[in-house]
C-alpha positions as CSV (number, residue, x, y, z in Angstrom):
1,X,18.3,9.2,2.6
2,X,15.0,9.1,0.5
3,X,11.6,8.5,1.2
4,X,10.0,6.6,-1.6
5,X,6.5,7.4,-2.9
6,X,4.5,5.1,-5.4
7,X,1.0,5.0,-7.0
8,X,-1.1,1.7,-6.9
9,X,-2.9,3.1,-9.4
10,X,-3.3,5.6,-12.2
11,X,-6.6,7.9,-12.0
12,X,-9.2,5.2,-13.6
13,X,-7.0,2.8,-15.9
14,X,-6.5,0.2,-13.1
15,X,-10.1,1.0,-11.6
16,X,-11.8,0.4,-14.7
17,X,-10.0,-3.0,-15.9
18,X,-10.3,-4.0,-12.0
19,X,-6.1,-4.9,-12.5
20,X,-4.2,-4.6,-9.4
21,X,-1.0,-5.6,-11.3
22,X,0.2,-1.7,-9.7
23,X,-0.5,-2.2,-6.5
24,X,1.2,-5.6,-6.3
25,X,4.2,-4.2,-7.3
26,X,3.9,-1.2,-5.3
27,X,3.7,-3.4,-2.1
28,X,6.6,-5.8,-2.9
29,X,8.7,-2.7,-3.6
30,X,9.3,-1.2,-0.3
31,X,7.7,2.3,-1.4
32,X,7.9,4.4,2.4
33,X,4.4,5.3,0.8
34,X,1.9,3.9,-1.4
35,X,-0.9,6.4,-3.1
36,X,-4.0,5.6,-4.7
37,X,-7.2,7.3,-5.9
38,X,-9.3,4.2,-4.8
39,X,-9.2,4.3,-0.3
40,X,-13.1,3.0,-0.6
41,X,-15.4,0.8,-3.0
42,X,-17.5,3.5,-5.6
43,X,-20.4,2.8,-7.3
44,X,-18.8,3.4,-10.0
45,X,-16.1,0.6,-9.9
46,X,-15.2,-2.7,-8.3
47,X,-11.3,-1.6,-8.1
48,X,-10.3,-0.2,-4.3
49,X,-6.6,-0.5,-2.9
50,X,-5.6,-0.8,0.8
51,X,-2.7,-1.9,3.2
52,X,-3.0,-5.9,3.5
53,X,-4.4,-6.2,7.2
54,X,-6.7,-3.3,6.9
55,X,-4.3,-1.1,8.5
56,X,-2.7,2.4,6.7
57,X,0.8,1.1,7.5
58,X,2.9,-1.9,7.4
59,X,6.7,-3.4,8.0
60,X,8.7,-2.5,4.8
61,X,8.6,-6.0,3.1
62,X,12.6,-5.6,2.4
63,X,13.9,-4.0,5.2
64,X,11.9,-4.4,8.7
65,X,12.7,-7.8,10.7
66,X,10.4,-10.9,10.5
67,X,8.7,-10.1,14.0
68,X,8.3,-6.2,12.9
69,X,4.2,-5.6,13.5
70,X,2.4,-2.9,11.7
71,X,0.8,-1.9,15.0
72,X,5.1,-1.2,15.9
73,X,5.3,1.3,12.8
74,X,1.5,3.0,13.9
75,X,2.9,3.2,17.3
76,X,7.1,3.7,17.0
77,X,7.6,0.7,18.5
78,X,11.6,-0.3,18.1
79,X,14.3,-2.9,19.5
């Protein structure tokens, strides 16, 4: 198998036109992992990307089973 790396955004394009068209995508694609330059607000932009749920993982959104929890993916938590 794969693992699947993404971007939810490209250096400052995305950052500067505050679009989070990317990042969308990147979630609803089942990316294994999702990169971005933007972890934290700047001063310098209103644009920042994180996990839904303010965690730095989550169930893949095609794959995992409805009652999948990101605290079972942080912790390896399996049926």
């Amino acid at each position: 198998g794969f693992l699947v790396r993404t971007r939810a955004d490209s250096c400052c394009d995305e950052a500067i036109a505050n679009d989070h068209t990317r990042a969308e995508k990147a979630l609803a694609s089942g990316a294994h992992f999702i990169s971005t330059d933007f972890p934290e607000l700047t001063d310098d932009y209103d644009y920042t990307f994180s996990i839904p749920g303010g965690t730095p993982s989550r169930c893949n959104p095609i794959h995992a089973p409805n009652e999948c929890t990101a605290y079972d993916v942080e912790h390896g938590v399996s049926e």
